[in-house]
C-alpha positions in Angstrom: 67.7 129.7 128.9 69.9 127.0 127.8 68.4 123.2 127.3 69.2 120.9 130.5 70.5 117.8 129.1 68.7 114.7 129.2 70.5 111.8 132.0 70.9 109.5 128.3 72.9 112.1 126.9 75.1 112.7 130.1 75.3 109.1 130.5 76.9 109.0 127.3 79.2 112.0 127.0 80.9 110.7 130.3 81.2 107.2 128.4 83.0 108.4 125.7 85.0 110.7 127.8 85.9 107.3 129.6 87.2 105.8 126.7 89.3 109.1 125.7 90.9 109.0 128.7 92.0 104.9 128.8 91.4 103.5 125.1 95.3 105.4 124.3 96.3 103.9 127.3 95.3 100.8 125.9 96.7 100.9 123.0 100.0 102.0 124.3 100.5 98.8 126.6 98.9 96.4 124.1 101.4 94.0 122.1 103.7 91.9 123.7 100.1 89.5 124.5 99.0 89.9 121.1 102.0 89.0 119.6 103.3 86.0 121.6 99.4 84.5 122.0 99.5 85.0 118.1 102.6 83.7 117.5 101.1 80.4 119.7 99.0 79.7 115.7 102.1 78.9 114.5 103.0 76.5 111.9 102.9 73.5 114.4 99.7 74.8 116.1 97.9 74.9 112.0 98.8 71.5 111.4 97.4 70.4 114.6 94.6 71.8 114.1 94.3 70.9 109.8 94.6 67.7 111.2 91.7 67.8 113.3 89.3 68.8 111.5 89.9 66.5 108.9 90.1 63.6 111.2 87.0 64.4 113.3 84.8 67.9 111.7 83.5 70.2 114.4 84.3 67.8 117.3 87.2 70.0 118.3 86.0 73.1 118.2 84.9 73.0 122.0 88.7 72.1 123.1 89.4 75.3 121.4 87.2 77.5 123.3 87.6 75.6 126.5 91.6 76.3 126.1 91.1 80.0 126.3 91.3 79.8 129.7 94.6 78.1 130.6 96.1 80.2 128.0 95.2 83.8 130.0 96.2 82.0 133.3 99.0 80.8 132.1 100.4 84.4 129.9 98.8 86.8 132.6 101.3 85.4 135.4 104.0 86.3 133.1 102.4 89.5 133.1 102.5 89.8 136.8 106.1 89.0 137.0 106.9 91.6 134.3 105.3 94.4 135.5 106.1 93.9 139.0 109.8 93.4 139.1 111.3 94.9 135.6 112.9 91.8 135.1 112.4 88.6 132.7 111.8 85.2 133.5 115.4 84.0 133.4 116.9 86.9 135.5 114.4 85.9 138.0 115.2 81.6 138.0 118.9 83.0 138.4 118.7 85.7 141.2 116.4 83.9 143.4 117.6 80.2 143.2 121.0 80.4 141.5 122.5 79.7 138.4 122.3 75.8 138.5 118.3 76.1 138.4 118.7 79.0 135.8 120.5 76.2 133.3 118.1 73.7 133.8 115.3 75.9 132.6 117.8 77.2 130.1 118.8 74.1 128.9 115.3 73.0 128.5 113.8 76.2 126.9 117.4 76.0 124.1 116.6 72.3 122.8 112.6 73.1 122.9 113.4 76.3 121.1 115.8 75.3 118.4 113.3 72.4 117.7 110.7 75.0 117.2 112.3 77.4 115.5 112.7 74.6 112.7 108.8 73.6 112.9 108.2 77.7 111.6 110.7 77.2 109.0 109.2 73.7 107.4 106.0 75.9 107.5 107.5 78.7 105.3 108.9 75.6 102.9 105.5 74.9 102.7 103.8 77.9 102.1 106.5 78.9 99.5 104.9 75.2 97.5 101.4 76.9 97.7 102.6 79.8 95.7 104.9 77.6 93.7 107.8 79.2 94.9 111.9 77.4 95.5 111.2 76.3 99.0 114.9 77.4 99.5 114.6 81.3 98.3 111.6 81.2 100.7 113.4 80.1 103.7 116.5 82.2 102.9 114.4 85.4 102.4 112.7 84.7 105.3 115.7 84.1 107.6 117.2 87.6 106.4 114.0 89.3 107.2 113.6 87.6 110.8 117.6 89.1 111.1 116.9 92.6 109.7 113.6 93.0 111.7 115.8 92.6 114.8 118.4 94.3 114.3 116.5 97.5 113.3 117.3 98.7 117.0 114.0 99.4 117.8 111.4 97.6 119.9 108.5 99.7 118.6 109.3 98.9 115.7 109.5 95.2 115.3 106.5 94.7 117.4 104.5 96.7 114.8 105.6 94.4 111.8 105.0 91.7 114.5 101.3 92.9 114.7 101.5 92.9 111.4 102.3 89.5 110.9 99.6 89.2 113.3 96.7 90.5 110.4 98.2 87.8 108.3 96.9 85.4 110.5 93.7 86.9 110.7 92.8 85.4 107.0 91.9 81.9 108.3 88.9 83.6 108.9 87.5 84.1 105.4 89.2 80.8 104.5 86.5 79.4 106.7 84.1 81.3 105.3 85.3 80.3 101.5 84.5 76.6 102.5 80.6 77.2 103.3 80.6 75.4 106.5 76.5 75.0 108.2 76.7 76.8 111.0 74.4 74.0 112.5 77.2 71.9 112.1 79.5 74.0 113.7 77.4 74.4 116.7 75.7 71.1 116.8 78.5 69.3 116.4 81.4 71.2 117.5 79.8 72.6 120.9 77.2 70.2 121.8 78.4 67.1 120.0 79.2 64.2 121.6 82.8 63.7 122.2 84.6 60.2 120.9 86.6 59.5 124.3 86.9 56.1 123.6 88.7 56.6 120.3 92.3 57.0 120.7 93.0 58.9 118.1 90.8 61.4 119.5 92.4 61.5 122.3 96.1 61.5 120.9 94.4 64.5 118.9 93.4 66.4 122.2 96.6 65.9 123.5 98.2 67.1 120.6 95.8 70.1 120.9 96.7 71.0 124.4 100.4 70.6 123.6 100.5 73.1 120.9 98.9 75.6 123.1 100.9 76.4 126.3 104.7 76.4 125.0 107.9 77.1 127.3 109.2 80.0 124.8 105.9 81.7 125.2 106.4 82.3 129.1 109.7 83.9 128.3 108.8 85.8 125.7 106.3 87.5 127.2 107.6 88.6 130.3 110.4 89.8 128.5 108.8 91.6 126.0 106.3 93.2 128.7 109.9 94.6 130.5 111.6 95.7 127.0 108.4 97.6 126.5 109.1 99.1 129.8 105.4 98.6 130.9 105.2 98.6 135.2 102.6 97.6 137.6 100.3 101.1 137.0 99.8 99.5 133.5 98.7 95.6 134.9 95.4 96.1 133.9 95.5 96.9 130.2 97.9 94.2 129.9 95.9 91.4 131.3 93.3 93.0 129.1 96.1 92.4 126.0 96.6 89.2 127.0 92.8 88.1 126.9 92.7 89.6 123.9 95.2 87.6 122.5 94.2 84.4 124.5 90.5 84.7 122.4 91.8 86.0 119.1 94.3 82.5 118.6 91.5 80.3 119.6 89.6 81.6 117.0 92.2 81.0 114.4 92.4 77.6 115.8 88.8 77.3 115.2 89.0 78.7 111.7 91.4 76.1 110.5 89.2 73.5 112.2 86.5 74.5 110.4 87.7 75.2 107.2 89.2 71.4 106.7 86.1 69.8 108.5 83.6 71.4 106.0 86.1 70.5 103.4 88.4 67.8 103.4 87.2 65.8 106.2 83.6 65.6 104.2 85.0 64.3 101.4 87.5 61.7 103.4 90.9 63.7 102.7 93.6 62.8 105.0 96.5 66.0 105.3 99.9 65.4 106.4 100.9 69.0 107.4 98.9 72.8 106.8 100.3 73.3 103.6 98.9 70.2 101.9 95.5 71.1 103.8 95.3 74.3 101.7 96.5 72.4 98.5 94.1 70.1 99.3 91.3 72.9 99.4 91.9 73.8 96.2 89.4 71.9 94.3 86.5 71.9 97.3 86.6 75.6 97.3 88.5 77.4 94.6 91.9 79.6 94.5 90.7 82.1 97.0 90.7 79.8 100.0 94.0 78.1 99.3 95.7 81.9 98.7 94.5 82.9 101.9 94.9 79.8 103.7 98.5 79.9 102.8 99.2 83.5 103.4 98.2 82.6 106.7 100.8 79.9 106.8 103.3 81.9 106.0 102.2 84.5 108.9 102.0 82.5 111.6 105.3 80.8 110.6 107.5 84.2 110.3 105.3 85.5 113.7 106.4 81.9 115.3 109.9 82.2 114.6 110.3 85.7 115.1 109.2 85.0 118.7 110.7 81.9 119.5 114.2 83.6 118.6 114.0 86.6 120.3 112.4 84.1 123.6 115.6 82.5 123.8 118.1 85.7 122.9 116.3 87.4 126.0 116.6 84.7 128.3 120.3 84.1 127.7 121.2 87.8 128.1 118.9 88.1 131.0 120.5 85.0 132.8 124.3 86.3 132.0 123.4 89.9 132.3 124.2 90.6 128.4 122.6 94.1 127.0 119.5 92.1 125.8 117.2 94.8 124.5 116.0 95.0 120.8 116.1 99.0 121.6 119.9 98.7 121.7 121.9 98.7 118.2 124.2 95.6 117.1 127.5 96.8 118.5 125.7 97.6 122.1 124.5 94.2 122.5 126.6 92.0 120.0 126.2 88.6 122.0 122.4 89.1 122.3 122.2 89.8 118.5 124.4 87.4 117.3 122.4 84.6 119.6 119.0 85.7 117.6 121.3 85.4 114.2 122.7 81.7 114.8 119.5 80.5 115.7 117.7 81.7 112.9 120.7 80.8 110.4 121.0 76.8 112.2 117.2 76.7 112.0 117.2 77.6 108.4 119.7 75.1 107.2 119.0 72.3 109.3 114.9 73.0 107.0 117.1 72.9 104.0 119.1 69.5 104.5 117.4 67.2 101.6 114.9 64.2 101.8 114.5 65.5 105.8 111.1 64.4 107.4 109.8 66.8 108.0 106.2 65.9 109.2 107.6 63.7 111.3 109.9 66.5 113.0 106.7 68.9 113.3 105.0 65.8 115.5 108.8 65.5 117.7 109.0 69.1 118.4 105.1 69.0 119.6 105.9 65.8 122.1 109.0 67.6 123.3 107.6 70.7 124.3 104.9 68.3 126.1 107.9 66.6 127.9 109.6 69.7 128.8 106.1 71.6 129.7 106.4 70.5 133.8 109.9 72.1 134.5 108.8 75.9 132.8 105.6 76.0 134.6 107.2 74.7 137.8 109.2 77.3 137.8 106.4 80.0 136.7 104.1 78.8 139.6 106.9 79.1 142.2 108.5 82.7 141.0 104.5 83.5 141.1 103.6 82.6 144.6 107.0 84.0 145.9 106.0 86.3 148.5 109.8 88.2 148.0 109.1 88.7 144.3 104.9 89.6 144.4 104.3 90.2 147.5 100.4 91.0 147.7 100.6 90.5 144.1 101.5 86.7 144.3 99.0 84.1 143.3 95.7 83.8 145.0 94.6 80.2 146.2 91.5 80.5 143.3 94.5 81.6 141.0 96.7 78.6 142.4 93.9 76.0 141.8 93.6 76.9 138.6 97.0 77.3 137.4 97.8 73.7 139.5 94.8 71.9 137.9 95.7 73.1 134.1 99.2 72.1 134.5 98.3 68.7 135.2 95.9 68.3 132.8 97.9 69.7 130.4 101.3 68.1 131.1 99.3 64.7 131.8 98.1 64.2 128.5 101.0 65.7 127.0 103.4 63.7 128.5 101.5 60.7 127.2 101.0 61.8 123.8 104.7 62.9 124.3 106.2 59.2 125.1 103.2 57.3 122.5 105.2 59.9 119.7 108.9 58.8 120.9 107.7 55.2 120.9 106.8 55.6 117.2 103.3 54.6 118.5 101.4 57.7 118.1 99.7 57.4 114.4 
């Protein structure tokens, strides 16, 4: 007589049947979240964040974790819109309130993305100093791989080396391990510190912070990327669960960096101008290891960054003049789409090349102007998702609304301000 099974063991077998049946699944709809939250560390987002925990130690660390939140909101309505219609964010603005509307959010996302694109670039001059390599072979190398990763004709593809690009990020972890922070500290006062309000270089800092997380390319990336992949409303749920994913995994980093310099450099009184004199800086606090990964990491989250800030604005110019815009289609079937992507990245990459160019002091610009230009892409997000035509019963719930509506002002509040104090040359 064969053994009856014990309820534990049943229990079990039907768990891990479960996760036969969806964990593919999963891993079939997951990238296009990972890759643009990801790409959201990017050279910018690391100096920001250098910067703060040099500054101030741990006491940013709960920003960090509290901007997870915003982050998913924010990415999963992309999502929504995605899955729901088959179209990107720019073929929406035009088809349901002209092509006026469409260029103002064009014309927005182009200067913002441009800008950017030239941030990820100073960030691969910089990493290229770490290694002690010609700052100009770096940035030219780099441009021609951003090029031939597109033009592979293949979206599977370049979101694999994207992912890639991804792990590269990944080693701000053990750089924050290689500088021996006390996890007291990091709790103590990073979590349940007090905060210095009153300080207003704090706050320019928090502002800072909150700029460098919710950027207009990332809203057009993602929903176009999420339709590229061909992923529809049946596969919603793994990408929300994609998009949290990624929405934890770049706070993290953000935390990593923190807590790297704030164990380090902000012990010992160091000042850093930008991420790749942070990791220089590391060098005799913690040893070789921490500045070699610390600067692999740079150049990760700078080629991720521009990879995705490119192919954001390609998309939403063949989406809004109905170019073939599809990285699945080879150069001759979408030649205006591709040759977008290429003068981008070849403008971006000699504008980083122009000598005695400050570049710092463009990194801080590009920041503001995103916060500036933050109001009109989310407008435009909120209204597409509460559009009964476009969602229907899928269209933002009043919870969903209140908390979309009360990060957008906090967020385009203080960024605005740190945005004009930085145009006014008054913000540090």
């Amino acid at each position: 007589m064969a053994a009856i099974p014990s309820p534990k063991i049943e229990k079990r077998a039907r768990t891990a049947a479960t996760a036969r049946r969806w964990l593919p699944r999963l891993l079939a709809v997951a990238g296009p979240g990972i890759v643009v939250l990801f790409a959201d560390t990017e050279a910018g987002s690391i100096t920001t964040a250098a910067s703060s925990g040099a500054q101030f130690g741990m006491k940013l660390v709960l920003l960090q974790l509290l901007l997870i939140v915003p982050l998913f909101v924010v990415q999963e309505m992309t999502v929504r819109l995605g899955t729901a219609t088959g179209k990107g964010h720019a073929q929406l603005i035009r088809e349901n309130y002209g092509l006026g509307w469409c260029w103002v959010s064009l014309g927005t996302m182009l200067m913002t993305n441009v800008a950017a694109l030239v941030t990820e670039f100073i960030g691969i001059a910089g990493a290229a100093l770490i290694f002690g390599i010609n700052p100009v072979l770096a940035v030219g190398t780099a441009a021609i791989l951003l090029m031939a990763v597109a033009l592979s004709g293949a979206y599977k593809r370049a979101e694999a080396i994207a992912i890639a690009l991804c792990l590269l990020e990944l080693l701000f972890i053990p750089a924050a391990f290689a500088a021996h922070p006390s996890p007291m500290s990091v709790v103590r006062d990073g979590i349940f510190g007090s905060q210095p309000l009153a300080n207003r270089d704090y706050l320019l800092l928090i502002a800072s912070n909150i700029g460098a997380v919710i950027m207009p390319w990332m809203i057009f990336y993602q929903q176009s990327a999420t339709v590229d992949k061909g992923l529809r409303l049946p596969d919603l749920g793994f990408a929300r669960i994609d998009t949290a994913f990624g929405a934890v995994m770049t706070q993290i980093i953000m935390i990593a960096v923190i807590v790297t310099t704030a164990a380090t450099l902000y012990v010992h009184h160091i000042s850093v101008s930008d991420a790749a004199h942070a990791a220089l800086a590391l060098v005799p606090l913690t040893g070789k290891f921490a500045e070699v990964v610390f600067g692999a990491g740079l150049v990760g989250a700078s080629m991720l960054g521009a990879f995705v800030v490119t192919l954001a604005t390609a998309w939403a110019f063949g989406e809004a003049f109905q170019w073939p815009c599809s990285l699945n289609f080879k150069y001759f079937e979408a030649k205006r789409f591709y040759g977008l992507y290429t003068v981008c990245v070849a403008l971006a990459a000699a504008i980083t090349l122009i000598p005695h160019l400050p570049l710092v002091k463009i990194t801080l610009y590009v920041e503001a102007f995103n916060a500036i230009v933050l109001p009109i892409v989310l407008g435009f997000l909120l209204v597409l998702s509460n559009d009964k035509k476009i969602l229907g019963d899928r269209r933002n719930s009043l919870v969903g609304n209140v908390i979309a509506i009360g990060v957008s002002v906090v967020c385009v509040s203080l960024g605005l301000w740190y945005g004009t104090l930085t145009l006014l040359g008054q913000a540090g």
